[in-house]
DRENPA-3360 file (N, C-alpha, C; in nm, 2 decimals, always signed):
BEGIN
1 = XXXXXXXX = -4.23/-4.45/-2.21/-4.11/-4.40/-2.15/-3.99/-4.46/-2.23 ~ -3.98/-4.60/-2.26/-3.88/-4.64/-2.32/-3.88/-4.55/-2.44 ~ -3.99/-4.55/-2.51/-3.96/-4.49/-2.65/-3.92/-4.37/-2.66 ~ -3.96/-4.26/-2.54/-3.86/-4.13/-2.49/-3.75/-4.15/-2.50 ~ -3.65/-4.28/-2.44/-3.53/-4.26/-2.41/-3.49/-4.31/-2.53 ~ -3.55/-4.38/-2.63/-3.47/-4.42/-2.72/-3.44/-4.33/-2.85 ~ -3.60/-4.26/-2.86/-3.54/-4.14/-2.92/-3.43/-4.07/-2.90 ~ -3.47/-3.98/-2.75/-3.35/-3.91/-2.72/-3.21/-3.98/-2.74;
9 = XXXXXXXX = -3.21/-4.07/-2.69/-3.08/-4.13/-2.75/-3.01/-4.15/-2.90 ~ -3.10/-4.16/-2.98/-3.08/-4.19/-3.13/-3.08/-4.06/-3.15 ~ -3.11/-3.92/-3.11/-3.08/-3.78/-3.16/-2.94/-3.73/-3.11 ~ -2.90/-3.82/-2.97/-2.77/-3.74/-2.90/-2.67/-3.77/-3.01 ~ -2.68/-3.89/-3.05/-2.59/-4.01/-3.10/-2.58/-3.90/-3.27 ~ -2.69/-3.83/-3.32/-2.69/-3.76/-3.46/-2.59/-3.60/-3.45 ~ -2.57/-3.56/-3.30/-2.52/-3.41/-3.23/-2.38/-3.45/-3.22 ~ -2.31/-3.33/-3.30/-2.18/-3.37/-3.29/-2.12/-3.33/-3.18;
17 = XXXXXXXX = -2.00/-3.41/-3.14/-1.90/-3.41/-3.01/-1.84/-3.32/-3.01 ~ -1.80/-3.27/-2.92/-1.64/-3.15/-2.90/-1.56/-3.19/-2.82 ~ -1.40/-3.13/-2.88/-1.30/-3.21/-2.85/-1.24/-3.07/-2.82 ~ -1.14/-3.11/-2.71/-1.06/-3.02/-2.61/-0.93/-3.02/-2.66 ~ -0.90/-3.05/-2.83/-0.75/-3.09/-2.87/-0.74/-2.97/-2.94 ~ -0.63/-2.89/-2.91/-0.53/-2.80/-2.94/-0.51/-2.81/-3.07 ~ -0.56/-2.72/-3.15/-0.53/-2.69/-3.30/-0.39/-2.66/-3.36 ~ -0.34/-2.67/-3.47/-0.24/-2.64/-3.51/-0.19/-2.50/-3.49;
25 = XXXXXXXX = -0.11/-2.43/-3.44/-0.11/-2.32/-3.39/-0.16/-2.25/-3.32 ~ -0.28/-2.29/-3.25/-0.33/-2.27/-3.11/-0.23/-2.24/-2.99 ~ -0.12/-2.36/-3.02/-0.02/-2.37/-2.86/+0.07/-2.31/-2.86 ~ +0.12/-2.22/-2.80/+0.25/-2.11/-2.76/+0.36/-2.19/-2.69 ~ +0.43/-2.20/-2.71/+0.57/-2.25/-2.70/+0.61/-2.17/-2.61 ~ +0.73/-2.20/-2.46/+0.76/-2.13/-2.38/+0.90/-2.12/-2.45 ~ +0.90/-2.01/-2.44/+1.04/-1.93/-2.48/+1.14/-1.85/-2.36 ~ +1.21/-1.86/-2.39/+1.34/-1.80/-2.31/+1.27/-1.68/-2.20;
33 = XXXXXXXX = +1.17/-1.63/-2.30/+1.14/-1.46/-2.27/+1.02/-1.48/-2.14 ~ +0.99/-1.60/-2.07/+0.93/-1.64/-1.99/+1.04/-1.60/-1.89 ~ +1.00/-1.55/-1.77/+1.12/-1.59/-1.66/+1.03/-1.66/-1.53 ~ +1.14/-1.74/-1.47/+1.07/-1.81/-1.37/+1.05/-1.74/-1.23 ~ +0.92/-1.70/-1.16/+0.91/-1.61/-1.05/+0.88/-1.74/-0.94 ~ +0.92/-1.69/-0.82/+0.90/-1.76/-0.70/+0.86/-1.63/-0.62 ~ +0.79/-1.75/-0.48/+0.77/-1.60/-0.43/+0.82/-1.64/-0.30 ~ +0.84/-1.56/-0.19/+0.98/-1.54/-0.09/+0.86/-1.48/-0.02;
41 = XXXXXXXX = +0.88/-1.50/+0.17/+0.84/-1.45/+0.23/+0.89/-1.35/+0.32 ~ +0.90/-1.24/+0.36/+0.96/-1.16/+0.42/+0.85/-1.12/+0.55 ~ +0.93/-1.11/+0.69/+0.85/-1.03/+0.81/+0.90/-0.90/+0.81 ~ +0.84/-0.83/+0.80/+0.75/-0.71/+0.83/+0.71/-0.66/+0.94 ~ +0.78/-0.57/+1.01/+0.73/-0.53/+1.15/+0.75/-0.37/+1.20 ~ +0.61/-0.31/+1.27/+0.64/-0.17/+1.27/+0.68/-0.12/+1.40 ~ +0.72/-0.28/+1.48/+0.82/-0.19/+1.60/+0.97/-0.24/+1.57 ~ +1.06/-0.22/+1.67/+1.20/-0.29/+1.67/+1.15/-0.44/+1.75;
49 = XXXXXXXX = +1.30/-0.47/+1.70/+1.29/-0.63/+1.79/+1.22/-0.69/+1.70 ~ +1.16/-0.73/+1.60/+1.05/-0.81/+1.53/+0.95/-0.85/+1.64 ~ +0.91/-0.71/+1.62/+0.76/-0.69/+1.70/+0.65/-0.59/+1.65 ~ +0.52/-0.67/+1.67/+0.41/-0.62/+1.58/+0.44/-0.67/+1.43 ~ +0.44/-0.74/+1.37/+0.48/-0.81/+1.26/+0.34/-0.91/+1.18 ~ +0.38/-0.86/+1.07/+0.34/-0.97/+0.89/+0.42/-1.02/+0.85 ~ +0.39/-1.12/+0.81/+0.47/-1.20/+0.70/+0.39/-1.19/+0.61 ~ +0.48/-1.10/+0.53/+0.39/-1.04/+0.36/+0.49/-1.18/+0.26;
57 = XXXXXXXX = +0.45/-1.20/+0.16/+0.48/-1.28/+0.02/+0.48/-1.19/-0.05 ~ +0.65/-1.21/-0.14/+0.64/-1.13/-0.25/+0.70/-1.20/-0.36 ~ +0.66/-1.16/-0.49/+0.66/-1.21/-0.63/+0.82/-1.20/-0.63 ~ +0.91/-1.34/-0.66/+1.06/-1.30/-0.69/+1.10/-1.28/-0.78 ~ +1.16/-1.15/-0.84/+1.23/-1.16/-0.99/+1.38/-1.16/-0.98 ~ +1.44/-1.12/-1.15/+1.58/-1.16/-1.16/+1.59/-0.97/-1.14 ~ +1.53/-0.89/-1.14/+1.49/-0.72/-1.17/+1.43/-0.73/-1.02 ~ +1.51/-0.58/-0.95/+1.45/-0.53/-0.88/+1.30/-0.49/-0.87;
65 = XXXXXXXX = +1.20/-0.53/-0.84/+1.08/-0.47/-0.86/+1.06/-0.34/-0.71 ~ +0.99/-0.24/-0.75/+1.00/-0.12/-0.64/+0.83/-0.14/-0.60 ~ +0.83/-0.18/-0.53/+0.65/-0.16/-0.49/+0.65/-0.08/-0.35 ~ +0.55/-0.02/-0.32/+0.52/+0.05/-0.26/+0.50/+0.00/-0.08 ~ +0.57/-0.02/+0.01/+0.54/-0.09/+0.14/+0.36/-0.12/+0.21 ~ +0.30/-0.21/+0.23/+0.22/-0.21/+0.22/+0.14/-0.10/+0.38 ~ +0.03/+0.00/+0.37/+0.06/+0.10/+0.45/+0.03/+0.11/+0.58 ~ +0.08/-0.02/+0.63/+0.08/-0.04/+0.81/+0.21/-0.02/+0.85;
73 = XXXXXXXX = +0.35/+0.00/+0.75/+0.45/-0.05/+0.74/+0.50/+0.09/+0.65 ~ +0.42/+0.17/+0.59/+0.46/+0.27/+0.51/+0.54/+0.45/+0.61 ~ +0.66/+0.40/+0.61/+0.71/+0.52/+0.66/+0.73/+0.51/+0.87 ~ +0.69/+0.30/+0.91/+0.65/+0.28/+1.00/+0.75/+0.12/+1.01 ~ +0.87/+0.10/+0.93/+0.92/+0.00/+0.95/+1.03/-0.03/+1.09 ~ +0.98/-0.09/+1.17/+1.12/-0.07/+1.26/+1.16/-0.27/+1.27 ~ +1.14/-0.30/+1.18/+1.21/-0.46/+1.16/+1.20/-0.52/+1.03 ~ +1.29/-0.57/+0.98/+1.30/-0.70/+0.82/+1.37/-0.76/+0.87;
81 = XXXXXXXX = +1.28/-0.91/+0.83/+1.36/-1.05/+0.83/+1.31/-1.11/+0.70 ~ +1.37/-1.12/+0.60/+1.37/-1.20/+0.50/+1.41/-1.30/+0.48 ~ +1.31/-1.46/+0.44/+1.34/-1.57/+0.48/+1.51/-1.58/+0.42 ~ +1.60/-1.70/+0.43/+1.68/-1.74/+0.38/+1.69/-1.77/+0.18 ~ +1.76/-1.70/+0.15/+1.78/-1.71/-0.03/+1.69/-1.59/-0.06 ~ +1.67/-1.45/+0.00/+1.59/-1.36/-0.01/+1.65/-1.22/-0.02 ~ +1.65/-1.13/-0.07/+1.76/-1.03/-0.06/+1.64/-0.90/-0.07 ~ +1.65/-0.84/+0.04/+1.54/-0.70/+0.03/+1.59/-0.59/+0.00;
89 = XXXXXXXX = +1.55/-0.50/-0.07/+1.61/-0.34/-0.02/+1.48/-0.24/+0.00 ~ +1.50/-0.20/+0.05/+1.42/-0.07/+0.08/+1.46/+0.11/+0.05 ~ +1.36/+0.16/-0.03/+1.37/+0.28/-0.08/+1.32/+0.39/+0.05 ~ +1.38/+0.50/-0.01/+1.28/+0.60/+0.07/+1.15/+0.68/-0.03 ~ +1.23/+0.67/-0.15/+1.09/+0.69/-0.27/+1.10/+0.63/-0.40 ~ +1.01/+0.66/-0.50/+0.93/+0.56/-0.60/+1.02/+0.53/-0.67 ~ +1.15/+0.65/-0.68/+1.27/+0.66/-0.82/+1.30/+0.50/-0.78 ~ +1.36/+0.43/-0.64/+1.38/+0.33/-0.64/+1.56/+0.31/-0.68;
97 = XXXXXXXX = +1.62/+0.45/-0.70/+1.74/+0.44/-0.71/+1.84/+0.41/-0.61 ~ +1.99/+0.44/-0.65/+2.09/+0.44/-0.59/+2.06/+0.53/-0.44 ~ +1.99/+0.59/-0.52/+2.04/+0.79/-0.42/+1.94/+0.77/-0.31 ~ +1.82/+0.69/-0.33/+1.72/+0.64/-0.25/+1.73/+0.55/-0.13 ~ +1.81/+0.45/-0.20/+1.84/+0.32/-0.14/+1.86/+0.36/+0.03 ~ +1.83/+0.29/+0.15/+1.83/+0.34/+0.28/+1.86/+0.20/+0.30 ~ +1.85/+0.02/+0.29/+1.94/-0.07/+0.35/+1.87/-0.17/+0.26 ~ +2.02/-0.24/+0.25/+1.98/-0.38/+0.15/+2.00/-0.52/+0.31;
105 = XXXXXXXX = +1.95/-0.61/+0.28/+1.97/-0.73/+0.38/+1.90/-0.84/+0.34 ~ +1.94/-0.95/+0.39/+1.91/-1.05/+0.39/+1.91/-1.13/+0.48 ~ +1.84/-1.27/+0.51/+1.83/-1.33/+0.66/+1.95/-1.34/+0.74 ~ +1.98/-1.28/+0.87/+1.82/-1.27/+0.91/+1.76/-1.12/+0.93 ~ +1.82/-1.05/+0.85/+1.73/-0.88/+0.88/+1.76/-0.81/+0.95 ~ +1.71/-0.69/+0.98/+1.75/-0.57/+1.08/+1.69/-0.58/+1.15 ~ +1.69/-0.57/+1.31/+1.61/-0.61/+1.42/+1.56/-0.44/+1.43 ~ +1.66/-0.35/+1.42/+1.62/-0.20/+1.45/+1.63/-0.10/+1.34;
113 = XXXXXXXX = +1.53/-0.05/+1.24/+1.54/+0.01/+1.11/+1.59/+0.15/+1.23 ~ +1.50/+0.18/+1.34/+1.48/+0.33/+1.36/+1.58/+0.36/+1.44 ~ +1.67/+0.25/+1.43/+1.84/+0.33/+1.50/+1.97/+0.22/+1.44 ~ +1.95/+0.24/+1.33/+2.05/+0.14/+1.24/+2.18/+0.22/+1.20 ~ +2.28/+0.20/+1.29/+2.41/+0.29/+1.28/+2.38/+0.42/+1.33 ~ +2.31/+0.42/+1.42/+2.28/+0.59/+1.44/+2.16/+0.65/+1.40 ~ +2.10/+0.59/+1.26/+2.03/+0.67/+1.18/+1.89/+0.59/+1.22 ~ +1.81/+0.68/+1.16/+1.60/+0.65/+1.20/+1.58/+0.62/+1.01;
121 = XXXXXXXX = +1.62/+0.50/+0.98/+1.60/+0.43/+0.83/+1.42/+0.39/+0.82 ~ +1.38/+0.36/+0.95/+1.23/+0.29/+0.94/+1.17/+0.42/+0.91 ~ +1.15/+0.54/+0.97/+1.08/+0.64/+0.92/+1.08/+0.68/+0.81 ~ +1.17/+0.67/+0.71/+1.20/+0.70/+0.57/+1.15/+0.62/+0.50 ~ +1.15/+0.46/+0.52/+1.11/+0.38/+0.46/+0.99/+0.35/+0.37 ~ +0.98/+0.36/+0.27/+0.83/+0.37/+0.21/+0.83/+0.29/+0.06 ~ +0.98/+0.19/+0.03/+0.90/+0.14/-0.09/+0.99/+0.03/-0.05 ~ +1.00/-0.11/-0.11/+1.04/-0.24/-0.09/+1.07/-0.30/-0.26;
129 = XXXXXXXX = +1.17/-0.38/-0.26/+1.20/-0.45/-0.34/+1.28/-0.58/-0.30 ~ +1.23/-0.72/-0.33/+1.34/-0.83/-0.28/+1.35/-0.92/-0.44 ~ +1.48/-0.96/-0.42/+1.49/-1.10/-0.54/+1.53/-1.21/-0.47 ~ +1.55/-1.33/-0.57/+1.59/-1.47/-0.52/+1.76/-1.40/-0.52 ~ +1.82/-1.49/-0.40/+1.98/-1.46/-0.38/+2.01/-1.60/-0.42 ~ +2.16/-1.68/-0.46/+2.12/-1.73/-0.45/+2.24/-1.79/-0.32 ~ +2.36/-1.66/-0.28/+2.47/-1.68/-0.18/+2.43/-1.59/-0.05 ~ +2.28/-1.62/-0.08/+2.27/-1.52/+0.08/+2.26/-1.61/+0.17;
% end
């Protein structure tokens, strides 16, 4: 038995090692063109009153991003509270424009999408976008 192990040992000792060190130009340098994302929680709720409610997390950029409301919530919003330093808007479709736009807010949110000034904004509602604020 010893002379098993001494072999094997005297063969490990002949097997070369590998090393976990970063080659000369292997490593990428962060550059400007990196942007820093956070992510922000927003409630989400398909009655008024912040009731029936998610708290969904979303990816924060410096660019509106347009994603599609997630579909418990799609065309069924009647509340947004977006935590504090959070700025939401909500689309009625994918264009994600001006002409789309149905209500921008930030904490503490609309208690009532489906009678906000008059109007039924939660039934329209069907796409989301929030960034970091940083005067909200």
């Amino acid at each position: 038995m010893k002379t098993f192990f001494a072999s094997a040992m005297a063969i490990a000792a002949l097997l070369p090692s590998a090393t976990a060190a970063p080659t000369e130009g292997s490593v990428v340098e962060r550059g400007a063109s990196l942007e820093k994302r956070l992510t922000g929680n927003v409630l989400l709720c398909s009655s008024s009153n912040f009731n029936n409610c998610n708290l969904e997390t979303f990816t924060l950029t410096s660019d509106w991003p347009c994603l599609a409301l997630p579909s418990r919530f799609n065309g069924h919003l009647g509340s947004i509270g977006p935590d504090h330093g959070i700025l939401c808007r909500i689309w009625t479709d994918s264009s994600c424009s001006e002409a789309s736009n149905t209500v921008i807010t930030s904490f503490p949110g609309v208690s009532n999408l489906y009678s906000d000034g008059g109007e039924d904004l939660g039934h329209s509602a069907h796409f989301i976008g929030c960034i970091e604020c940083d005067n909200c």
